[in-house]
C-alpha positions as CSV (number, residue, x, y, z in Angstrom):
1,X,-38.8,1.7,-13.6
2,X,-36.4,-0.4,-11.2
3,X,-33.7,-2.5,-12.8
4,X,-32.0,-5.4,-11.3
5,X,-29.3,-7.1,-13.1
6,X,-27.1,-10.2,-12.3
7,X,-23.5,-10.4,-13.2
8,X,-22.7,-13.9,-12.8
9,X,-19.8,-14.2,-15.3
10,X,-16.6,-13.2,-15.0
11,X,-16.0,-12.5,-19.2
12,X,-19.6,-9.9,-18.7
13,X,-17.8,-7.4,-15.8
14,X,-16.1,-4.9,-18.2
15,X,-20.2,-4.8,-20.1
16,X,-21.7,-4.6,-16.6
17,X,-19.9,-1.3,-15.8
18,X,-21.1,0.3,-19.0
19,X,-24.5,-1.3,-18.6
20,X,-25.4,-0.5,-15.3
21,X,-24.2,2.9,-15.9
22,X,-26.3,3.5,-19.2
23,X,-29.3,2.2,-17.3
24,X,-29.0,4.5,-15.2
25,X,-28.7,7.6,-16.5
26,X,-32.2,6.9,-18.0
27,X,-35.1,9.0,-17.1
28,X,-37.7,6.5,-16.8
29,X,-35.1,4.6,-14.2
30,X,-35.1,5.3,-10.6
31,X,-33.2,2.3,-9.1
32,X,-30.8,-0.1,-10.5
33,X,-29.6,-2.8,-8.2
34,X,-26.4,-4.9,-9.6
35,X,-25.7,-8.3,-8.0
36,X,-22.5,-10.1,-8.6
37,X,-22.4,-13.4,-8.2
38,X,-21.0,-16.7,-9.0
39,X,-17.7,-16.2,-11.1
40,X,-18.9,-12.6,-11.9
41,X,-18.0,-11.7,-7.9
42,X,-14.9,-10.5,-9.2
43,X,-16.0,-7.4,-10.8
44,X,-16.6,-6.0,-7.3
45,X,-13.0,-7.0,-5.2
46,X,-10.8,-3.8,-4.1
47,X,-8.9,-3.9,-7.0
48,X,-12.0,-2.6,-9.1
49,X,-12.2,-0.2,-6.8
50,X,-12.1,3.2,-9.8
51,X,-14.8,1.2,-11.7
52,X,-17.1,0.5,-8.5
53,X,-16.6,4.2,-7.1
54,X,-17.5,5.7,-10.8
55,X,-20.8,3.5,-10.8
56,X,-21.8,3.9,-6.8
57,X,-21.4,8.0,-7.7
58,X,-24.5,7.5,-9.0
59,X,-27.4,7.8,-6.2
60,X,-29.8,5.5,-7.9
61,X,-27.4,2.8,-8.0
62,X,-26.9,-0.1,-5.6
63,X,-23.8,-3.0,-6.0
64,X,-24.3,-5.9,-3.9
65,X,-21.8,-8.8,-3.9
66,X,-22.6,-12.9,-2.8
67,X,-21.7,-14.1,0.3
68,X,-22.0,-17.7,-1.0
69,X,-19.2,-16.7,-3.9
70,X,-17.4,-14.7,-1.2
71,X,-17.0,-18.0,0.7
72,X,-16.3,-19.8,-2.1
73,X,-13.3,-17.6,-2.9
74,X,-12.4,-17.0,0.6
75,X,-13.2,-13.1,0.0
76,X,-13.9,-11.1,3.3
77,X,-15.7,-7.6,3.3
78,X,-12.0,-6.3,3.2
79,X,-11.7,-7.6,-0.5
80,X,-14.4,-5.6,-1.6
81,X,-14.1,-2.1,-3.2
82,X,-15.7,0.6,-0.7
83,X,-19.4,0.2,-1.0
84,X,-20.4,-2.5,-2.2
85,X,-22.7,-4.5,0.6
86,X,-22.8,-8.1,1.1
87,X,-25.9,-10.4,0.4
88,X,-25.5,-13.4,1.7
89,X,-27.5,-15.4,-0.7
90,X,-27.8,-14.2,-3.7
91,X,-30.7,-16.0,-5.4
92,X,-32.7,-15.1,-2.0
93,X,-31.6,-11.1,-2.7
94,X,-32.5,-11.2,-6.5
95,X,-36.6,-13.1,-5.3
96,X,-36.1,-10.2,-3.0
97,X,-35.9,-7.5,-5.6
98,X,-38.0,-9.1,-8.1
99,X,-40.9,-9.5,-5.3
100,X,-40.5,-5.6,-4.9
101,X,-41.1,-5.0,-8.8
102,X,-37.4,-4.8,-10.1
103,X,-37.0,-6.2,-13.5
104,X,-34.4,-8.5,-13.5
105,X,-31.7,-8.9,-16.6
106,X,-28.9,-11.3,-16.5
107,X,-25.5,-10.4,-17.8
């Protein structure tokens, strides 16, 4: 199974951590892909860096952030916490994912 979730809310980041992590330590789970978007783009800045390292240790997982709510909060690729890659539209990444049989879940 290949996860994808969306963390588009700031108030969901803590529950994303755990979430994402959980998911992934499931057998049936080889991927998980977590996209944080919208207000929710802050859950991957430097200053989450601890929480972003602890989930990236994890080969099947994948952080992405939005370049649209990069913009919109005038965040470069030096705000980020090491690892996490940019995609520059969001909603085009998730279609991406989805196309390629991830099941996506909202946080």
């Amino acid at each position: 199974m290949k996860v994808l979730f969306q963390v588009s809310e700031a108030e969901k980041i803590p529950l994303s951590y755990i979430a994402i992590k959980n998911m992934a330590s499931q057998s049936d789970v080889e991927n998980v892909i977590a996209v944080y978007s919208e207000t929710g783009i802050f859950g991957v800045t430097n200053n989450h860096e601890k929480e972003i390292e602890d989930l990236l240790s994890n080969p099947k997982i994948q952080v992405y952030a939005c370049g649209v709510a990069m913009k919109m909060n005038n965040f470069t690729e030096k705000d980020l916490a090491k690892g996490v890659k940019v995609a520059p539209i969001s909603f085009h990444e998730i279609a991406k994912w989805q196309k390629e049989g991830y099941i996506y879940l909202r946080l």
